[in-house]
N, C-alpha and C positions, 0 to 999 in steps of 0.2 A: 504493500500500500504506500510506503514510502513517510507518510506523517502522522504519527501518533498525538491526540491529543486527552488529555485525562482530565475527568470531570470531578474536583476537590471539593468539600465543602463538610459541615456537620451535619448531622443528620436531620430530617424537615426542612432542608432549605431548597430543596425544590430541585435540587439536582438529578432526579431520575427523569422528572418533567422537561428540565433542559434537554436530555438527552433524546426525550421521543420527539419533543419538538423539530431537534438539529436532525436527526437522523431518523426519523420517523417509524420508530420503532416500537415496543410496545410493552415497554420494563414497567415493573409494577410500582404506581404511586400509590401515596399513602401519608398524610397528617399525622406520623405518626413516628419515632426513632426507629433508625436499620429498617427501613422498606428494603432497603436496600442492602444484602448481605454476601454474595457472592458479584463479582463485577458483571456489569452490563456492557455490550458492546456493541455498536451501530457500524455504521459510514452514513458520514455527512458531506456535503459537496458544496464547494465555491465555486464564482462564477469568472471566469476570467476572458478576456475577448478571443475568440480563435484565430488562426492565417485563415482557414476556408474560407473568410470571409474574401481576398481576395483570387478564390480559383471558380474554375465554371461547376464544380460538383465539390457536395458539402463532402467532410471526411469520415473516416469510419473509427472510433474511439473505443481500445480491448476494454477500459475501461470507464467509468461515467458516462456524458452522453455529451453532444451538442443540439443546441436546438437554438436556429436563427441566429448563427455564428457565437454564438454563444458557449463556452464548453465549463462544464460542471465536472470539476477534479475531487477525484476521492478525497477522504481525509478520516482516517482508521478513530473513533470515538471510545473512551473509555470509562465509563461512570463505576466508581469504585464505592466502598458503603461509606458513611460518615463516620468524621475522623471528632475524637473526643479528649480531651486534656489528659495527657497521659500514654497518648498512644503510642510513641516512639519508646515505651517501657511495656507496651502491649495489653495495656488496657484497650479496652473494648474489642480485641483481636486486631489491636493496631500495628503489628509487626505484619502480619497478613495482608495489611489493606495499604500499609507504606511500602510492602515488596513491589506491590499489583502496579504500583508509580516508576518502577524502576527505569521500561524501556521509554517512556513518554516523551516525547521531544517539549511538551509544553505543558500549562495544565490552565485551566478553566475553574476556578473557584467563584463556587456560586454563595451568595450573599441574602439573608432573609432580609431584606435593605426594609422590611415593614418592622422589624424588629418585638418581633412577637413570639419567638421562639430562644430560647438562651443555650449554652454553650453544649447541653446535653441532648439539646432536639424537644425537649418537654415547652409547653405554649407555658407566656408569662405573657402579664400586660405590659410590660416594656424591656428592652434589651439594646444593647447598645452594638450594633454591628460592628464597630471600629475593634470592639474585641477579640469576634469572630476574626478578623485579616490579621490582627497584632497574635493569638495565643495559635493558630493554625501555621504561620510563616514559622514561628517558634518552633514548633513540631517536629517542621517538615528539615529546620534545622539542627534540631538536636538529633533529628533518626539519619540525617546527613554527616552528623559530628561521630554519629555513635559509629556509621562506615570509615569514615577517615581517620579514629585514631584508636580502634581497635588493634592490640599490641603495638600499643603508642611506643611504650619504652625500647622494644625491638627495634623499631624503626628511628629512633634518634641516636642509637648507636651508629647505626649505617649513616647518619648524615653528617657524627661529630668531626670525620676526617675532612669532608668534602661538604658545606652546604650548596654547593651545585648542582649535587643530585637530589634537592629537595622536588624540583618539580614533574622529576623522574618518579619520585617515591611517590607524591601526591596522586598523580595520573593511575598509576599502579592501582590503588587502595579504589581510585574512584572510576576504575575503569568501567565495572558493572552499571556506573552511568551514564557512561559514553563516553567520558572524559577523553582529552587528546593531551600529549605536551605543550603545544602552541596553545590553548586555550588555558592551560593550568598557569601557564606564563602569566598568559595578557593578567588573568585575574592577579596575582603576586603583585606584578608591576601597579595595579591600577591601585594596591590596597599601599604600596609604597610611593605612589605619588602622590596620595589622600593624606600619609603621615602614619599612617598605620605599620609602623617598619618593623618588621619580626626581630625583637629581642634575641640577645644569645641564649636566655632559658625560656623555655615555652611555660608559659602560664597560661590559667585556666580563660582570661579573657583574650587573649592571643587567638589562642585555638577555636573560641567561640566567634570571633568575628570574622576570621578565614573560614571558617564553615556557613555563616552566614553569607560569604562572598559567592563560592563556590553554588551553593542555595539557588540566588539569585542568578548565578550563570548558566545552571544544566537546567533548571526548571523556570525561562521565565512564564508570567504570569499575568493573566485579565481577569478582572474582576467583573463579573455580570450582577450585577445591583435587580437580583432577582424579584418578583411581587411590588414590581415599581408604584402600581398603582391602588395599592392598599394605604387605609388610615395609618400615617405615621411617616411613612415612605418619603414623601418628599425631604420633610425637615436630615431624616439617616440620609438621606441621598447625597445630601450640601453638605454634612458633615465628614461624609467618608472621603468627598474631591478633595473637600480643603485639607483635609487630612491625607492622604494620600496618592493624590492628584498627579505629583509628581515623580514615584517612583511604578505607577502602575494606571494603564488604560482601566476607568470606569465605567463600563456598558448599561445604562438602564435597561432588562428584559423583563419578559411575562411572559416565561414560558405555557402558559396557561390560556393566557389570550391568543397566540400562535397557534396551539392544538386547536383550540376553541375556533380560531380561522379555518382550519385546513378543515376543519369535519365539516363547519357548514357549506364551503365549498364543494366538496364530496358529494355531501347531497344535495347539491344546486341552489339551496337557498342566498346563497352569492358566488358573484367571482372572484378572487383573488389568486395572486402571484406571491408565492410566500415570499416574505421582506419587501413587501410592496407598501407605498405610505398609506393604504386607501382600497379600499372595494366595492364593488359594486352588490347593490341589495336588490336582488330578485323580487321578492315576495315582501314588503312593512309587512304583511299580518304572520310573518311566521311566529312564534311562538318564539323561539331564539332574537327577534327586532331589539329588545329592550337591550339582550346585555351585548348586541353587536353595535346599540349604540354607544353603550358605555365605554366599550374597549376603543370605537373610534374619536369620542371626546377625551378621555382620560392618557388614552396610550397614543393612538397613532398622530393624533393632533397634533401631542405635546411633543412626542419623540420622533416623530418623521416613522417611527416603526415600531415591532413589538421589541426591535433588538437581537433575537434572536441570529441573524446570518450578518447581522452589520458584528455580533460577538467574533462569529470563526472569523473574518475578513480581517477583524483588525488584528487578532492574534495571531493569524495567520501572515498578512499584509505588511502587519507595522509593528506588533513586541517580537515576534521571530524575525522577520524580514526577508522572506521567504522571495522565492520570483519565480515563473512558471518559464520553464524551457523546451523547447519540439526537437526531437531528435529525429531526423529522418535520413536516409540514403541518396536519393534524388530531388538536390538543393532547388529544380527545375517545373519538377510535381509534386511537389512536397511527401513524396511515398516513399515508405522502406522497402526492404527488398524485396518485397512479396506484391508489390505495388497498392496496397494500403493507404489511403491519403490521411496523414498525418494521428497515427496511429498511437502514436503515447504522446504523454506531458509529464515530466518532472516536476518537482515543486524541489526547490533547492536553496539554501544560505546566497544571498548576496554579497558578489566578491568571489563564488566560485569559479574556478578558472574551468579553461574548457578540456584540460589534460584531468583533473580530477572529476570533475562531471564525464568522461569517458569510464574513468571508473567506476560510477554509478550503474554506467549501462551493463559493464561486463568489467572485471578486472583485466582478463586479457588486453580490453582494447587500452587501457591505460596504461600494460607494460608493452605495448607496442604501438604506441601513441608515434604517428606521423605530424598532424595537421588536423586542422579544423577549415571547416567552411558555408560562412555565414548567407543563408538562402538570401536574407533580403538584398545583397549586392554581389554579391559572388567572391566577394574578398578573404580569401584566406589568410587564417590566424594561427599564431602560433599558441604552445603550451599555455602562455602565464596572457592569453585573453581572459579576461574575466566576463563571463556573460553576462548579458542585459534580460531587463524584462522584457518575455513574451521572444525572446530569439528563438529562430529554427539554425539547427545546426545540422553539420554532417562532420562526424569522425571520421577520421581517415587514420585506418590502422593497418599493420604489416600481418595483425593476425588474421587467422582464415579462420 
């Protein structure tokens, strides 16, 4: 599938809701702690512009679909159960439910932004979401601290001759997260041009705030400011930007009002285009009239949408920074070798060069990497081009 995203949150925040919305699925909801116990898994799909648009016949996609040059790219969903204070010591089966995060390129933590459920999923008349994103990052850090310095003292023996193999060692411990040397770098450096400079003995806040970094680097993070349109919501809404505005995109959604879209759609009583600002109402006397109006005064008015596909877009778009790439054979008809019109898309890091995106397609072709060459002009590129969004390329490899 290529991008994994993982659905965080505590339990009653609506995260199984998110998940049938996004990926329209059918995991069971529930007002109630642990609906959710065993992970949930979908595919959800973004929209990104096609080339077919400029050939005389549309393409044919192995996977998602196009429609009106339009092509809708997988995107692997993972709603895991709610995570509870403590879990990274496995209360609530939270060593279970923080393993289930391991492969995740990104995560989606969903928010009771009405604040009416507190830290255990149990309904209260008020709660204060900021706590929820402040004791949850916490977590996600300490069951990250608890990976990186497991047989801590071992491993500072091996670095007291040499601290150069520190980011050798770091990578090592954090590999099961994907970790690379050049990223365990960037984050050291970023934490020693901040002033944060690792002492010669490692102390307890040392260690917790390079596990905090590392946190924030393998798993970042969008916040969907879930029940946007419940009594209380607003006021939690303005409190969580101003509060955390700046280290994390804040989506207002309704995953409730999106489901609540798509059925009446369904059964024709409107039409809509999910993530669309607006629809059209077949029947005022349906029975459903009142609360399709409420959902379009309260939600689609105020927020241009229920939120729901502008959520994956930005985490996909703009906290990953993802970019969609076409690989094809014949730079001419855009078809691989089967004559196929543009038959795959990658979704890939911005800044990927075109020798390692050949690796993507097949390791061979990147240890037999020739050239590259770009459809929309014919210009051949070498190894260290970095692709653009929405390029069609073609490798050019010695292997057969």
């Amino acid at each position: 599938m290529g991008v994994l995203v993982a659905i965080i949150g505590k339990p009653s925040s609506g995260k199984s809701t998110i998940l049938n919305a996004l990926a329209n699925t059918e995991a069971k909801m529930g007002a109630y702690p642990f609906t959710t116990v065993e992970p949930n898994k979908g595919v959800a799909y973004i929209k990104v512009n096609c080339p077919c648009a400029n050939l005389p016949e549309s393409c044919s996609p192995r996977a998602g679909s196009c429609i009106n040059h339009s092509r809708f790219v997988p995107v692997e969903i993972l709603d895991v159960a709610g995570l509870v204070p403590g879990a990274h010591e496995g209360r609530g089966m939270g060593n279970q439910f923080l393993d289930d995060l391991r492969q995740a390129d990104a995560f989606i933590h969903v928010l009771d932004i009405s604040g009416t459920t507190d830290d255990q999923g149990n309904e209260v008349k008020s709660w204060n979401p900021i706590k929820d994103v402040e004791w949850i990052d916490e977590e996600i850090t300490l069951w990250v601290e608890k990976i990186m310095y497991s047989n801590w003292e071992r491993g500072v023996k091996r670095l007291e001759s040499d601290r150069s193999k520190l980011p050798e060692y770091l990578t090592e411990r954090l590999s099961g997260l994907g970790a690379t040397i050049p990223e365990v770098k960037e984050v050291l450096f970023e934490l020693q041009q901040s002033g944060s400079v690792m002492p010669g003995k490692w102390d307890e806040g040392v260690k917790h705030e390079l596990a905090k970094a590392m946190r924030k680097r393998f798993f970042p993070t969008c916040l969907a400011a879930n029940k946007v349109d419940k009594k209380g919501a607003q006021t939690n809404l303005r409190n969580v930007e101003e509060k955390f505005g700046e280290s994390y995109q804040v989506i207002p959604t309704s995953g409730l009002a999106e489901l609540f879209l798509r059925q009446a759609s369904k059964k024709g009583t409107i039409e809509y285009i999910p993530g669309s600002p607006n629809f059209k109402e077949m029947n005022e006397d349906s029975k459903e009239h009142a609360t399709l109006l409420n959902i379009r005064e309260k939600i689609l008015k105020k927020y241009g949408s229920t939120g729901i596909y502008k959520l994956l877009n930005t985490l996909i778009f703009e906290v990953l920074d993802y970019i969609p790439v076409f690989p094809v054979e014949d730079t001419t008809h855009l078809t691989d070798a089967n004559g196929r019109v543009l038959p795959d898309v990658y979704l890939i890091p911005r800044g990927t060069n075109v020798k390692d995106f050949a690796g993507k397609i097949h390791s061979d072709f990147k240890k037999h990497f020739l050239h590259g060459i770009l459809a929309k002009n014919g210009r051949r590129i070498s190894a260290s081009y970095e692709l653009e969004f929405g390029d069609v390329v073609k490798i050019v490899s010695s292997a057969k």
